[in-house]
Structures are given as structure tokens and as C-alpha cells.
C-alpha positions in Angstrom: -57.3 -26.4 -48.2 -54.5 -25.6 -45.7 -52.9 -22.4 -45.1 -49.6 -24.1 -45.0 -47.9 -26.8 -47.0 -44.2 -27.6 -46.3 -42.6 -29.1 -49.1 -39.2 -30.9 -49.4 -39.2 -33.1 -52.5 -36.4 -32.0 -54.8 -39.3 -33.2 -57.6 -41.7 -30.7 -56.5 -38.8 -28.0 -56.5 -38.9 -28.9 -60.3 -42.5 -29.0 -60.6 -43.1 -25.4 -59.1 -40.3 -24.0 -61.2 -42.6 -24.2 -64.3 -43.7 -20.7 -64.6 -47.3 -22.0 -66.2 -47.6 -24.3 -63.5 -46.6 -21.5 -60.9 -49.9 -19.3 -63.0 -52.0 -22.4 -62.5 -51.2 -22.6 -58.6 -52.0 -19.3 -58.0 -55.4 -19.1 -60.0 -56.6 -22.9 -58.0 -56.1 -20.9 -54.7 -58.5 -18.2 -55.5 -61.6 -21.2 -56.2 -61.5 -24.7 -57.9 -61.6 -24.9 -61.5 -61.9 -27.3 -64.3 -59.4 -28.0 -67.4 -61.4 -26.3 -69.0 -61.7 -22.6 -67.6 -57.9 -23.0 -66.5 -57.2 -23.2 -70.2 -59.8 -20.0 -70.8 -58.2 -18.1 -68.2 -54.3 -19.1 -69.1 -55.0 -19.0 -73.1 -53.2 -22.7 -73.2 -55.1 -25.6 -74.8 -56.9 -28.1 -72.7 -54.4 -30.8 -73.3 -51.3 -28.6 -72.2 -53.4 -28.0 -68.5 -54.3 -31.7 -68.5 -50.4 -32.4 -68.8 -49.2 -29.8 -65.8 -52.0 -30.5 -63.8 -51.0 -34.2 -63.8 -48.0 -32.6 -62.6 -49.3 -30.3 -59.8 -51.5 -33.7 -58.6 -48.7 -36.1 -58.2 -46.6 -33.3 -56.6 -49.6 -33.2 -54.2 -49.7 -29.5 -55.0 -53.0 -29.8 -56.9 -56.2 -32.1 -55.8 -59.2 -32.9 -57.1 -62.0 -31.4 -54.8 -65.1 -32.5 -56.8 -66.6 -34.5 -59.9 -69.5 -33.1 -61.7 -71.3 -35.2 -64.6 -71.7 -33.5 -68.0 -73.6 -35.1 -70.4 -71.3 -38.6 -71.0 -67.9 -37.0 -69.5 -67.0 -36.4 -66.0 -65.5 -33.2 -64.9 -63.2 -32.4 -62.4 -62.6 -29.6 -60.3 -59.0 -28.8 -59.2 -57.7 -27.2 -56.4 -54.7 -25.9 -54.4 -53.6 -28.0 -51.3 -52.8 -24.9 -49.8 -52.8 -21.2 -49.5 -49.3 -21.2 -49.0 -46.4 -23.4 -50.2 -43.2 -23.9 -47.7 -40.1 -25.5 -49.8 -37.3 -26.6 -47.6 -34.2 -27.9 -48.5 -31.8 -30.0 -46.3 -32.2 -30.2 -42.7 -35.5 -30.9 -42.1 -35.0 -32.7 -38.3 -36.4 -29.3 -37.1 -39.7 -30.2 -34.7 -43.5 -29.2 -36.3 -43.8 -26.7 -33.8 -40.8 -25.2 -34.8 -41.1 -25.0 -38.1 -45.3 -23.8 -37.8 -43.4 -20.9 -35.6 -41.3 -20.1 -38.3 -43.4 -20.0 -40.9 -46.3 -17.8 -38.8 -44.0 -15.3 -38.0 -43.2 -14.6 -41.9 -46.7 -14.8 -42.7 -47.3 -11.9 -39.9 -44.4 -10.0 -40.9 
């Protein structure tokens, strides 16, 4: 996992606006889970994590870190990309260096 993930999709903007999925970023930075104790630990049904974190994957907010057989299924374990998502809108010309400057410097604030 990174510490820092700039993001400038519009899409993602979407994505992250979902307050569940905003719940499920924060508990996938903590450790990797499956469907299944995401849905334990939000109180939502297996199929209604399944559906965001198809979300949260394509977004590239969300990977899958490991697959673990059980019984005839194959489970996944999802986590965070990074510690710390970066959205940025228009102007994005600005060098790397720049922008990792920028972003330190809040973090350290």
C-alpha cells in the first residue's frame, strides 16, 4: 500500500462521494478484509459490499491483496491502494516533485 494516491478522474470523485464506500475505504486501510467481515463490520449484506467494492476496484481505490481457498469458493481479501487519497481537479501539469512537496507538507502540518 502507498501512503499517497493522487487522484484526478472525475469518476472516482463520484465513487468516493458514496458515504458507504467512504466507510469501506477507511476500514481496508486499517488491514485487508473479505466481503464478508466488511459486511459484519458495516451491517450491509454481502451483495451490497460486492457491488461498491466493484466500485472501489475499478476506481483503483480498492485491490485485491490475496485469494484464500474455502472449501469450493475462493475468497478475497481487499485492500486500500493507499493510506491517503489526493483528489485533484484541473491543472494537473504541475511536476511529481511538486505535487509529493505539496502533499508532505499537509501531511506534516
Amino acid at each position: 500500500m502507498r501512503a499517497v494516491k493522487t487522484i484526478s478522474d472525475p469518476e472516482a470523485f463520484k465513487i468516493a462521494a458514496d458515504q458507504t464506500r467512504r466507510k469501506m475505504l477507511f476500514l481496508l486501510r486499517a488491514k485487508e478484509m473479505t466481503v464478508s467481515q466488511i459486511a459484519q463490520d458495516l451491517n450491509l449484506t454481502p451483495q451490497t459490499v460486492y457491488f461498491h467494492i466493484k466500485k472501489l476496484v475499478e476506481a483503483e481505490m480498492v485491490e485485491v491483496t490475496r485469494e484464500v481457498r474455502v472449501d469450493h469458493l475462493i475468497e478475497s481479501y481487499y485492500q486500500a491502494t493507499a493510506e491517503v487519497f489526493h483528489f485533484t481537479v484541473g491543472n494537473t501539469t504541475r511536476s511529481k516533485e511538486t505535487l509529493k512537496e505539496t502533499i508532505e507538507a499537509v501531511l506534516n502540518a
